[in-house]
RODO-2510 file (C-alpha; in nm, 4 decimals, decimal comma):
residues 233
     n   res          X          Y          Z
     1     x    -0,1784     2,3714    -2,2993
     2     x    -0,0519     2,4268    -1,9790
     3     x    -0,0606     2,2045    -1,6810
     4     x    -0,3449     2,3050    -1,5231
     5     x    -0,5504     2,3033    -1,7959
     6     x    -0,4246     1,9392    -1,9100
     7     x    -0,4945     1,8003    -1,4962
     8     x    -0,8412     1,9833    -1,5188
     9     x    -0,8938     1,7816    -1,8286
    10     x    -0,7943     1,4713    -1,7301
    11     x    -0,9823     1,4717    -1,3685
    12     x    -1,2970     1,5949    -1,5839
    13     x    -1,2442     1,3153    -1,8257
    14     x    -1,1866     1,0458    -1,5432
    15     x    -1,4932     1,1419    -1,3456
    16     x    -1,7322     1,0762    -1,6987
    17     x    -1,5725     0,7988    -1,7230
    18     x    -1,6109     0,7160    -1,3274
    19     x    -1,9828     0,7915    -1,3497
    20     x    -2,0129     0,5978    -1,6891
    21     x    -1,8712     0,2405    -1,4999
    22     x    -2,0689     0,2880    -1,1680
    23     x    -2,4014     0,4807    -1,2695
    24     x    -2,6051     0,1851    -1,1867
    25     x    -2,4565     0,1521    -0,8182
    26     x    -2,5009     0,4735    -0,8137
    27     x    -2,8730     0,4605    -0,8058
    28     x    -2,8861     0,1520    -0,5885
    29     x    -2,6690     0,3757    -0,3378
    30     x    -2,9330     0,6898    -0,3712
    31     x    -3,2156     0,4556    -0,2188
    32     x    -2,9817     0,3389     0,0465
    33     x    -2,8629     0,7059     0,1340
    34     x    -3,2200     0,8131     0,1441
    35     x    -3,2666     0,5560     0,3866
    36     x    -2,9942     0,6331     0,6125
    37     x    -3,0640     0,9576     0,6420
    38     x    -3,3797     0,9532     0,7490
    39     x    -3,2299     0,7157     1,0253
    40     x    -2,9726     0,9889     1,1117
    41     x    -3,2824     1,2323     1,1229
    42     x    -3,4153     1,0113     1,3951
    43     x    -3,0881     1,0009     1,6196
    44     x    -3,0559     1,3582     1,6115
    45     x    -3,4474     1,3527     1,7846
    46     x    -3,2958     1,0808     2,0030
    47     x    -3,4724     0,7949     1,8376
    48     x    -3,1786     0,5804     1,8226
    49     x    -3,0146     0,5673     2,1468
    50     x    -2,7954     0,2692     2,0851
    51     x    -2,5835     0,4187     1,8459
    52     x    -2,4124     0,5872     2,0962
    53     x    -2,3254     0,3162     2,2834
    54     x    -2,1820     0,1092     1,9780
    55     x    -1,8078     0,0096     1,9893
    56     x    -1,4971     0,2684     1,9527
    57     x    -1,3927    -0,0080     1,7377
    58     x    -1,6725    -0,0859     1,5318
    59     x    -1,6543     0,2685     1,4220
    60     x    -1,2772     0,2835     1,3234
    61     x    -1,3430    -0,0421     1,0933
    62     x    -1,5899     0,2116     0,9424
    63     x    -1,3609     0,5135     0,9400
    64     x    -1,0916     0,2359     0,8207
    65     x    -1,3185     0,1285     0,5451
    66     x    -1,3525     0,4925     0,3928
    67     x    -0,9574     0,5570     0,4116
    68     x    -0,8775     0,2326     0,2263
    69     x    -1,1290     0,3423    -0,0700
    70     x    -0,8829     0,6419    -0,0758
    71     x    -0,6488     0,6031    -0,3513
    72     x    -0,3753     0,8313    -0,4990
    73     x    -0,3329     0,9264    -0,8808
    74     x    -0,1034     1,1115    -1,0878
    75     x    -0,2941     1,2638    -1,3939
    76     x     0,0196     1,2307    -1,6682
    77     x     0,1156     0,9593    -1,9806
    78     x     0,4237     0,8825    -2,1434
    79     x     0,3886     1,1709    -2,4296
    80     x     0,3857     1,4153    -2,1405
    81     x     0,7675     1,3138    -2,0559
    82     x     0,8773     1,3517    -2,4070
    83     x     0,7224     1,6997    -2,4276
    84     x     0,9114     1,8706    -2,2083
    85     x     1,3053     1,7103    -2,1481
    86     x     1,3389     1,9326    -1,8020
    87     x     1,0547     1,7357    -1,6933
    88     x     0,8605     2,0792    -1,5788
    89     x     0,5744     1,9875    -1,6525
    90     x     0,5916     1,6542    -1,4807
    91     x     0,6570     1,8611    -1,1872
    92     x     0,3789     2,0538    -1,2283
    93     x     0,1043     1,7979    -1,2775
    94     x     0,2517     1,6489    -0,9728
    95     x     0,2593     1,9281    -0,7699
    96     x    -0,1208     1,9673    -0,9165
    97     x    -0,1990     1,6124    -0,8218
    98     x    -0,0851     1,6665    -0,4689
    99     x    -0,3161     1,9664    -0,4470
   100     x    -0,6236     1,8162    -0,6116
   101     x    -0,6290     1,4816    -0,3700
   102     x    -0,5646     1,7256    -0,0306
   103     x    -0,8644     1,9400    -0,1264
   104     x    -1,0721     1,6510    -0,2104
   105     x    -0,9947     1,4719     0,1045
   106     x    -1,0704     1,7945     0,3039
   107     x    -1,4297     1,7528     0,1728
   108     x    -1,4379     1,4184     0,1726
   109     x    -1,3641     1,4016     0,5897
   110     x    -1,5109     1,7536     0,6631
   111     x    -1,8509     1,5876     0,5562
   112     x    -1,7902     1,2337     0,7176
   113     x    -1,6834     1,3726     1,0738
   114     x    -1,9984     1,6649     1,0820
   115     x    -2,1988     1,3629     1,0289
   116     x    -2,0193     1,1795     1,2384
   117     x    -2,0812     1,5031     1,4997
   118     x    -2,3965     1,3622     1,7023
   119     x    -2,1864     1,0345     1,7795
   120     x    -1,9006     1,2116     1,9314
   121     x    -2,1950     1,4934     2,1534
   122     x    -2,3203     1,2034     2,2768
   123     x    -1,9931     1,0585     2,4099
   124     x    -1,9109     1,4203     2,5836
   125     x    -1,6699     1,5471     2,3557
   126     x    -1,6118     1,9548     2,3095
   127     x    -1,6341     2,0913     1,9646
   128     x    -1,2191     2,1628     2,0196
   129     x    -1,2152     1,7505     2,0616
   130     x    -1,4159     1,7280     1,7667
   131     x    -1,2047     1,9332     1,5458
   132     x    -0,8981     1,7971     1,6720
   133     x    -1,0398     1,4630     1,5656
   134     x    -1,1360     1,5849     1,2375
   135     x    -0,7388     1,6913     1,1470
   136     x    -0,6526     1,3504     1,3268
   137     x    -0,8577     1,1503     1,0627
   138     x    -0,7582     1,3804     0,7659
   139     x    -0,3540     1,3348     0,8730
   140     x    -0,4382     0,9395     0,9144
   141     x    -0,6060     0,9355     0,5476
   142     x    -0,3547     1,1334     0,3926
   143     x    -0,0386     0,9346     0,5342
   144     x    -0,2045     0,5986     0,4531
   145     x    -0,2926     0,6859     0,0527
   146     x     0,0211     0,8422     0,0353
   147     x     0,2104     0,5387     0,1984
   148     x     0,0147     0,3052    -0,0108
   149     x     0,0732     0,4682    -0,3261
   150     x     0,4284     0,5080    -0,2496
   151     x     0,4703     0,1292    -0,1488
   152     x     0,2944     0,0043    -0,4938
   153     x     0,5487     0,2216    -0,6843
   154     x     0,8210     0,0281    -0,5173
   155     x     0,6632    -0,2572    -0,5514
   156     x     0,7002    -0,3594    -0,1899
   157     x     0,6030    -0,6396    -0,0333
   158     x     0,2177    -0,7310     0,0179
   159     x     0,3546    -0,7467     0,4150
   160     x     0,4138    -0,3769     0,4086
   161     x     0,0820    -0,2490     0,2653
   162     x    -0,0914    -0,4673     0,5311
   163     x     0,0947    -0,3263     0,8052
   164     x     0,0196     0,0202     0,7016
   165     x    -0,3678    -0,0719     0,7324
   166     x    -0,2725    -0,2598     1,0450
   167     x    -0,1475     0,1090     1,1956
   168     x    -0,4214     0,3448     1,0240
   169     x    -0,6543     0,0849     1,2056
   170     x    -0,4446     0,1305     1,5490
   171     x    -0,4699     0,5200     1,5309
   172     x    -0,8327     0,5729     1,4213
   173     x    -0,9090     0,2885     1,7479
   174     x    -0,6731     0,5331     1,9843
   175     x    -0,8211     0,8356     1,8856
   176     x    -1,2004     0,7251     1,9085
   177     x    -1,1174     0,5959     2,2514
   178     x    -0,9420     0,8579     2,4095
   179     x    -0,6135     0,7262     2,4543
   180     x    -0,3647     1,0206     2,3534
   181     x     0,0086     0,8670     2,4526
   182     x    -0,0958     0,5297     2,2188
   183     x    -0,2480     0,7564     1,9387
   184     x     0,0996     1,0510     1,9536
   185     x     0,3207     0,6999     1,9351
   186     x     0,1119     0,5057     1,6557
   187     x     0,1066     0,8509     1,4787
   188     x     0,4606     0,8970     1,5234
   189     x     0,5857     0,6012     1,3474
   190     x     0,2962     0,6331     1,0633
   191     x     0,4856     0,9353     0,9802
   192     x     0,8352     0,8392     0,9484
   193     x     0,7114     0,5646     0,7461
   194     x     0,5397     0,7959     0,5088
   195     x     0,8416     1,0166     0,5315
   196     x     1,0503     0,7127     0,4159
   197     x     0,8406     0,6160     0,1264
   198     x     0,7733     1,0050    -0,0079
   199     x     1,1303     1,0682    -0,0362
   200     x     1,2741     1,2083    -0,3497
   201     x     0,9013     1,2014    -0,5346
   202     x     0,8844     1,5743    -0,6805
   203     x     1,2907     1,5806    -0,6908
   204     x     1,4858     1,2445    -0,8538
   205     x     1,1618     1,0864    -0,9721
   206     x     1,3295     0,7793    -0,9993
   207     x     1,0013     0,5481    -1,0362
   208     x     0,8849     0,7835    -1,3093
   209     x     0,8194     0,4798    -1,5770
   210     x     0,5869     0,2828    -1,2816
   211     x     0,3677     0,5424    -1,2451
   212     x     0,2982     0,5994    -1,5867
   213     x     0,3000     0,2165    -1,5973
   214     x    -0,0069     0,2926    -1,3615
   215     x    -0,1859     0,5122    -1,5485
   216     x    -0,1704     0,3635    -1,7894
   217     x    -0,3485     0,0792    -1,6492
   218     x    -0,6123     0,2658    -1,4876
   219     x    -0,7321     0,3911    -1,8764
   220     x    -0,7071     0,0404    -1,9770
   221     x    -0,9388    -0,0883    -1,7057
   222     x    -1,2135     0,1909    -1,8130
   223     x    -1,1811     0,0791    -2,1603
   224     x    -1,1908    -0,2703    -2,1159
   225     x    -1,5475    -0,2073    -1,8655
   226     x    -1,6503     0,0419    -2,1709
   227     x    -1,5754    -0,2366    -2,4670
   228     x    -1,7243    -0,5756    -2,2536
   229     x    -2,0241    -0,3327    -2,2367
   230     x    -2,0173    -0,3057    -1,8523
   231     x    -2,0554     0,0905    -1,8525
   232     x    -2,3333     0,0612    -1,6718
   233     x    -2,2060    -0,1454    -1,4076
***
């Protein structure tokens, strides 16, 4: 089997088991999304004119809230490192992973900010603004599950993971209010510190056993749900 086909199996086999833990939320959430959109229906007619003039930072503790639900996963055990001694196809799942969680946050964002879209007309912005917001929130998301992930594998300090929120916070405010020297120096430092905590991951691999360590835990927490008979939670 070769990489590919292993990741594909293991992201199919994760999302069953994602939909098996949360199916009742899930239709709790359909009602609510139902609801909401007929609400957005009505702002687009112009029926809510107050959502326009909510807070710039009301709506990055929103756009906060969606980027800390973000979290990064390598798709490989401990059998997979005595398969191979080179390690290749560590590599390659990893290289996979890294693929896998860019394309789903693509979608994820490219959804959020078109819906998003009516909030930004209304405050004047061009459709280059809006893009350029759009590849703002997806770099801000990206550095802050990276960093995150990165940060548990070292098993920093609960300090650092805060602060790291504390700054995706700071650059989603800057952005949604228009201040572009405070957003290029917030987003400056966000990326040397996600430069510092990425180094050596596809190369040394030298917290290899911790992240099987947490995937390991991750299949233990759907079993456990699966076995207390919370599968329908």
């Amino acid at each position: 089997m070769t990489a590919r086909q292993l990741l594909k199996q293991r992201v199919t086999g994760h999302a069953a088991k994602l939909l098996k833990t949360r199916r009742l939320r899930l239709y709790i959430m359909f009602a609510l999304l139902f609801f909401l959109g007929y609400q957005y229906i009505l702002f687009w007619q112009g029926g809510l004119d107050w959502v326009g003039d909510v807070s710039a930072f009301v709506w990055a503790v929103l756009f906060l809230l969606l980027v800390v639900n973000d979290t990064f996963f390598v798709w490989f055990e401990r059998a997979d490192v005595t398969q191979r001694k080179e390690r290749t196809l560590i590599k390659a799942l990893k290289r996979y992973s890294l693929y896998y969680h860019i394309v789903k946050l693509i979608i994820k964002y490219g959804v959020v900010v078109s819906l998003f879209r009516p909030v930004l007309v209304e405050w004047g912005w061009t459709h280059a603004s809006i893009l350029s917001f759009f590849l703002s929130v997806l770099l801000i998301a990206w550095l802050h599950m990276w960093t995150q992930y990165q940060l548990k594998i070292r098993r920093s300090h609960w300090m650092s993971r805060v602060s790291v929120t504390i700054i995706a916070l700071i650059c989603l405010y800057a952005f949604l209010d228009g201040r572009p020297l405070a957003a290029v120096a917030f987003g400056s430092g966000f990326v040397a510190l996600a430069l510092y905590a990425g180094e050596g991951w596809m190369s040394r691999q030298p917290y290899l056993d911790r992240e099987i360590d947490l995937a390991e835990a991750l299949h233990d927490s759907f079993f456990q749900k699966i076995k207390k008979g919370h599968f329908h939670d």
